[in-house]
Steps between C-alpha positions, in 0.01 A plus 500: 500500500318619809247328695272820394510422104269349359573153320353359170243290718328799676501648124400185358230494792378897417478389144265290535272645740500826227410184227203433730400818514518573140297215461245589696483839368458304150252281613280753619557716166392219285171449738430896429528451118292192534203665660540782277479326195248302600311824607557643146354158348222510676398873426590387144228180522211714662561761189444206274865436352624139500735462679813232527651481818857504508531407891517100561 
């Protein structure tokens, strides 16, 4: 094995920053649908619908 290769704890180490990442990315995807349902309950409220929200 040369000193070049890489071992399972740099892999181990990429994998996790990419986790982190992907997480992130998640995170902020869940915000998005958040605001958007919350924008579409809101239009639905000033049309005069009732309306049960289904964020917490």
């Amino acid at each position: 094995m040369s000193t070049e290769a890489e071992t399972i704890y740099d892999r181990v180490s990429a994998l996790e920053e990419e986790v982190a990442v992907l997480r992130s990315e998640v995170d902020l995807l869940k915000r998005a649908l958040r605001n958007k349902i919350a924008r579409h309950e809101i239009s639905m409220i000033k049309e005069g619908k009732d309306v049960e929200s289904i964020i917490d």
